[in-house]
C-alpha positions in Angstrom: 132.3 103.3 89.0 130.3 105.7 91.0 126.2 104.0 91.8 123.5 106.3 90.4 121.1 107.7 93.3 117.8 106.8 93.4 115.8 109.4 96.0 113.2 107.4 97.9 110.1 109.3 99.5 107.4 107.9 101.2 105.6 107.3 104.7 106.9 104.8 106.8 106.4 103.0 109.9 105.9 104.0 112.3 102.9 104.5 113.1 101.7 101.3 111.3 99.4 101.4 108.4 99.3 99.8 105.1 101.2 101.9 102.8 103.8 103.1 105.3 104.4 99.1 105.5 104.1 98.9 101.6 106.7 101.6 101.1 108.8 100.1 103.8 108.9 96.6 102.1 109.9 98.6 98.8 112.3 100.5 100.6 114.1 97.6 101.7 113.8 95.7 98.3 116.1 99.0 96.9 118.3 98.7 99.9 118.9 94.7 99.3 119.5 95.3 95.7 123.2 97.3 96.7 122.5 98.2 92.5 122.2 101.6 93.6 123.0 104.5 96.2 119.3 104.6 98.1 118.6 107.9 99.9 115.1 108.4 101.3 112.9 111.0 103.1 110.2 110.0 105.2 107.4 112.2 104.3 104.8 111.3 107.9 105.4 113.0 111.0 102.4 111.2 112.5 103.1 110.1 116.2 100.3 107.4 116.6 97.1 106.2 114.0 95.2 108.7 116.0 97.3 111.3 114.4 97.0 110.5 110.6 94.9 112.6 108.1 94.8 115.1 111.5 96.8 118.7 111.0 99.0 119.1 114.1 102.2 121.9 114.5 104.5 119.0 114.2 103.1 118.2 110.7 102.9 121.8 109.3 107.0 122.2 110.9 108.0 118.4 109.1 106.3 119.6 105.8 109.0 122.5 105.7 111.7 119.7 106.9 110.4 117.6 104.1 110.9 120.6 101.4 114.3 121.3 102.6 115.9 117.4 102.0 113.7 117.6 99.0 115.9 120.5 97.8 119.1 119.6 99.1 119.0 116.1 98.1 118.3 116.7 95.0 121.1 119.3 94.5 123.8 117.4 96.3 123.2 113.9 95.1 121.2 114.7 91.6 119.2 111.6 91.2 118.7 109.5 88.4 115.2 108.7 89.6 112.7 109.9 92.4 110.6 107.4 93.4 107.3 109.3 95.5 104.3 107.7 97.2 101.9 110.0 97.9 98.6 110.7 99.9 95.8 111.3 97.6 93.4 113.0 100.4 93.3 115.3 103.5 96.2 116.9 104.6 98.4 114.2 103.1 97.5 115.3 99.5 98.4 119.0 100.2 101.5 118.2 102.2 102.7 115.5 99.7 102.0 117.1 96.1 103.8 120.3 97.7 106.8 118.0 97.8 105.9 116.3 94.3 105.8 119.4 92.5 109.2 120.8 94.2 110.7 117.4 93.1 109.2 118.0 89.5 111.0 121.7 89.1 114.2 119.8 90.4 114.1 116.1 89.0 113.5 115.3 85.5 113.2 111.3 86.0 110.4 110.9 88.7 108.1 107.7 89.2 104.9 107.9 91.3 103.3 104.5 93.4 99.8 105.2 94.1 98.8 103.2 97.0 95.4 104.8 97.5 92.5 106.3 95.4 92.4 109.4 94.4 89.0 110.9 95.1 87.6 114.1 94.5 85.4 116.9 96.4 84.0 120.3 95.8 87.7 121.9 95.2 87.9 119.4 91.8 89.0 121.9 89.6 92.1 123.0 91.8 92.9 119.1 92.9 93.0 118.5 89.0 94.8 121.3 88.4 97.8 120.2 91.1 97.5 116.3 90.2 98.2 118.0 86.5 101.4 120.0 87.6 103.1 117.0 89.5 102.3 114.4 87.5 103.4 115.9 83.4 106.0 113.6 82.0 106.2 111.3 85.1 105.8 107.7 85.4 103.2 105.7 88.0 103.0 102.6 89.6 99.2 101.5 90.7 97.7 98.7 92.3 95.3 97.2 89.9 93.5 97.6 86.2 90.6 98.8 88.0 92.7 102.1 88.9 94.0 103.0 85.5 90.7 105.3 84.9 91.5 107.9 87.9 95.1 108.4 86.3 94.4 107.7 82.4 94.1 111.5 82.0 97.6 112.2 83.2 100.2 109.0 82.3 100.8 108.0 78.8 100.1 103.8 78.9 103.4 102.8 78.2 104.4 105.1 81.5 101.9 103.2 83.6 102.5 99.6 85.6 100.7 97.4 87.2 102.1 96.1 90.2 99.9 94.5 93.4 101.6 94.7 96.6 102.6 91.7 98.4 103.8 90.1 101.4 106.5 88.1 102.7 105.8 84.4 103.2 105.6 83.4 106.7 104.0 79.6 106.3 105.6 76.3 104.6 102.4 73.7 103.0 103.2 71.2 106.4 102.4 73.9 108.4 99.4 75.2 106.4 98.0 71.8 106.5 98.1 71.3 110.0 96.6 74.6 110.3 93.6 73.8 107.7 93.2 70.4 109.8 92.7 72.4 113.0 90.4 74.9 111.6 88.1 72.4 110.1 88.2 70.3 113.9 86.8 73.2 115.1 82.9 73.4 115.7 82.5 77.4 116.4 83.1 79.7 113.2 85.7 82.4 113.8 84.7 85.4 111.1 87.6 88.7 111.9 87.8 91.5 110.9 91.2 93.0 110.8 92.0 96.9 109.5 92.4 100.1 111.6 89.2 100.7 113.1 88.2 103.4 111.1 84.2 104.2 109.9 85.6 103.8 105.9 87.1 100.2 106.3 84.2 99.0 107.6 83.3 98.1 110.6 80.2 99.5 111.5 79.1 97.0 108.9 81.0 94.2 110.3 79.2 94.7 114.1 76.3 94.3 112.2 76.9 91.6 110.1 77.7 89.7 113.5 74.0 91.2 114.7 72.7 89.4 112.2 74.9 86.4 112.3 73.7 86.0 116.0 70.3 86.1 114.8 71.1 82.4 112.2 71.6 80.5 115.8 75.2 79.2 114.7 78.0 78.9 116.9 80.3 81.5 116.1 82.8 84.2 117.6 83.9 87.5 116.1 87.4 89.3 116.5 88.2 92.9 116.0 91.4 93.7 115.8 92.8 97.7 115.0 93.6 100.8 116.2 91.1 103.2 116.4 91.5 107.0 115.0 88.4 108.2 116.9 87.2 107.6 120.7 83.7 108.6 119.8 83.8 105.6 117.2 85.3 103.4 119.7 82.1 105.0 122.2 79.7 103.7 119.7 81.0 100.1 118.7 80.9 99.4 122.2 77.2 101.3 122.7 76.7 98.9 120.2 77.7 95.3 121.1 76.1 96.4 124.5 72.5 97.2 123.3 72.6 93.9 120.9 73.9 91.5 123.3 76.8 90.6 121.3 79.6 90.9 124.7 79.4 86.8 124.2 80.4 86.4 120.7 82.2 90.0 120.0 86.4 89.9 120.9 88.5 92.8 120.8 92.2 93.2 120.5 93.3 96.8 119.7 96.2 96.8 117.7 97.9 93.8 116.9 101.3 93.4 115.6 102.6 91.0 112.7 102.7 88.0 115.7 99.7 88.4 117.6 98.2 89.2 113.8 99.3 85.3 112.4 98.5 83.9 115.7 95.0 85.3 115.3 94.6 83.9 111.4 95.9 80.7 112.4 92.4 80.7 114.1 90.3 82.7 111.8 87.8 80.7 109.4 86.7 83.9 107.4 88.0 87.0 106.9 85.4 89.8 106.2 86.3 93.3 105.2 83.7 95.8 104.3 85.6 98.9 103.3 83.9 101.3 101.3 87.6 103.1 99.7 90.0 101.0 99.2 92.7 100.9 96.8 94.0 97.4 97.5 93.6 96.1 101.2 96.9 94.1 102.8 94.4 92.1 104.5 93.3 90.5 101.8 96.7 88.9 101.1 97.3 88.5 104.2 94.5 86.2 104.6 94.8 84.2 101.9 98.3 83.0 102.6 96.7 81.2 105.4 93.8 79.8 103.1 91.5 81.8 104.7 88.2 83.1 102.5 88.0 86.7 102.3 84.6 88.2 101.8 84.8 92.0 100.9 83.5 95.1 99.2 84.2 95.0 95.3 86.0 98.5 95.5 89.5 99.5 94.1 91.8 96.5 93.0 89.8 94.5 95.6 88.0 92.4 92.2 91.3 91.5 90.6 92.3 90.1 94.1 89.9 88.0 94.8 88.1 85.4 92.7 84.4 85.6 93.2 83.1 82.0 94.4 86.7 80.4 94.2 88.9 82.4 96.6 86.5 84.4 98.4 83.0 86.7 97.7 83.5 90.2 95.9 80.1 92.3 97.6 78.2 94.0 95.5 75.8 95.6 97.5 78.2 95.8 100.8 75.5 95.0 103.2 75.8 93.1 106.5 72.6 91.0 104.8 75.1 90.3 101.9 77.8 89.7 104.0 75.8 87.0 106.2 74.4 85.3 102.9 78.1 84.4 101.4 79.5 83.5 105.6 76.2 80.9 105.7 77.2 79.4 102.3 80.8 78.3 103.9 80.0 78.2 107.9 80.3 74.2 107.3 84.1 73.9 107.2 83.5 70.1 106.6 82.4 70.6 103.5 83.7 70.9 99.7 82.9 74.8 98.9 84.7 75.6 102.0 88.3 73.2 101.8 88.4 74.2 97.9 88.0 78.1 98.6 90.7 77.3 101.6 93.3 75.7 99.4 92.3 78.3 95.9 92.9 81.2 97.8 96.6 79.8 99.4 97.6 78.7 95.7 96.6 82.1 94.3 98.8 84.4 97.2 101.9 81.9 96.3 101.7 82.7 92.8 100.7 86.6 93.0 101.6 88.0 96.0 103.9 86.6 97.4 107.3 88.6 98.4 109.6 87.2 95.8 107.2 87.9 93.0 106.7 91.6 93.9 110.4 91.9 94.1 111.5 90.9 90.3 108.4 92.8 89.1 109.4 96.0 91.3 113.0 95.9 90.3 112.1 95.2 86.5 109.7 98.9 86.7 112.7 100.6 88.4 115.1 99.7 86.1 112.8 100.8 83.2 112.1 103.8 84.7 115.6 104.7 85.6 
């Protein structure tokens, strides 16, 4: 008996970034499963992180690469679902609804997994009007409750699921308890922030919040880690440490991969991420598989992530004064608040977001939808 084809399209890795990495983990889920005959089409032709949301000849000559497996794909192996993730802004929306509106003409079973938000600018009416074409009589996947209302318009409920992302496991509870014991030994606070260093995840207000954090008089250090997309942000965060005297306590990494990443939150106390658009944020996971208390803005599926007061702070006002207030609260690692946030937020990725729960929720939607 012949499989049925399922045609996969999506970013992936490289370069790295959080829904490439999503998709891949997806990707690989399908390909594990051996239920079905997996073909995909990656839809980035992005060289570095420096490269995405930029327009470059090699992106306008893989968009026409894209439409042509798109098209033959579809013709030759006639799916019984296409499963799409697309970019919801910049280039990436134009390039990636161009492909989701061919596959619409040429696939009558598609699914769509939203991994950002979709916002809107001064071309709303055409944006609608697109969003509109590709999505009639299709089926979604989103990130969180919060993000039903930017699709409610276009998706029937019963042909919408919820589904967080999640991460594979990387730490047994010896190892998380020895890891807890050593972070709670340890005198100086370590607060890191971890993303792509880009102006919309935050850290502009994370420099600050360390300004102001230097200003309380506790011992404390503060990591960056990420890739930046712009030397003349890169100019200005280190203008910045300079003319605050914050060389002492400020540590850079660049980009780190998965190893140097958990080597770094072995030794991280809090986690702060002050992103302003944000569908979901990997970090935040990430973080709390190592117990580690996550303060960040309370945009996107970010509020049904973390628990406010238990697991980590939601921000309201997304301030570095904010963000200093909730770090005081739980700079005493030696204390209650701090050891029952610690072990709240480890209990909660184990139950949510872990790997193997993603996976029997992700293979229950595709077989619905297919």
């Amino acid at each position: 008996m012949n499989k049925k084809t399922i045609l996969f399209i999506s970013p992936l890795p490289p370069p790295y970034y959080g829904s490439a990495m999503s998709s891949e983990t997806c990707l690989n889920i399908l390909d594990k499963c051996n239920e079905w005959e997996i073909k995909n089409i990656k839809l980035n032709y992005s060289s570095s992180f420096e490269d995405v949301g930029k327009i470059s000849i090699a992106k306008f000559f893989g968009l026409w690469v894209v439409l042509y497996k798109c098209l033959t794909y579809s013709l030759k192996f006639k799916p019984s679902l296409v499963y799409i993730m697309p970019a919801t802004s910049s280039f990436g929306f134009l390039r990636d609804f161009s492909v989701a509106i061919l596959i619409r003409l040429l696939n009558k079973n598609v699914i769509f997994h939203l991994r950002t938000q979709i916002t809107y600018n001064r071309l709303k009416c055409i944006k609608s009007f697109i969003l509109e074409t590709a999505f009639r009589n299709t089926k979604i996947i989103l990130l969180g409750k919060e993000l039903i209302h930017d699709v409610a318009q276009y998706f029937k409920p019963e042909n919408t699921f919820i589904l967080p992302n999640a991460i594979e496991g990387h730490l047994n509870d010896e190892d998380f308890e020895l890891i807890l014991s050593n972070r709670i030994n340890q005198n100086k606070l370590n607060v890191t922030f971890i993303s792509n260093m880009m102006r919309s995840k935050g850290w502009p207000i994370a420099l600050e919040t360390a300004n102001e954090l230097r200003k309380s008089q506790i011992d404390f250090s503060f990591h960056f880690a990420g890739a930046w997309q712009s030397k003349t942000d890169k100019k200005e965060f280190n203008e910045y440490v300079a003319l605050h005297n914050l060389t002492e306590f400020i540590k850079y990494y660049g980009f780190v991969n998965n190893e140097n990443k958990n080597k770094l939150l072995k030794e991280t106390d809090i986690i702060i991420f002050p992103t302003t658009n944000e569908a979901f944020g990997r970090i935040v996971i990430e973080a709390m598989e190592y117990g580690i208390p996550v303060i960040a803005n309370g945009v996107g599926a970010i509020p049904s992530i973390i628990v406010h007061e238990q697991t980590g702070y939601v921000l309201k006002e997304n301030t570095a004064r904010e963000i200093t207030n909730y770090v005081l609260q739980i700079s005493d690692k030696t204390k209650s608040n701090y050891l029952m946030m610690s072990k709240n937020a480890r209990t909660r990725f184990l139950k949510l977001y872990e790997l193997t729960v993603f996976e029997k929720a992700f293979l229950s939607i595709i077989k619905q939808s297919i």
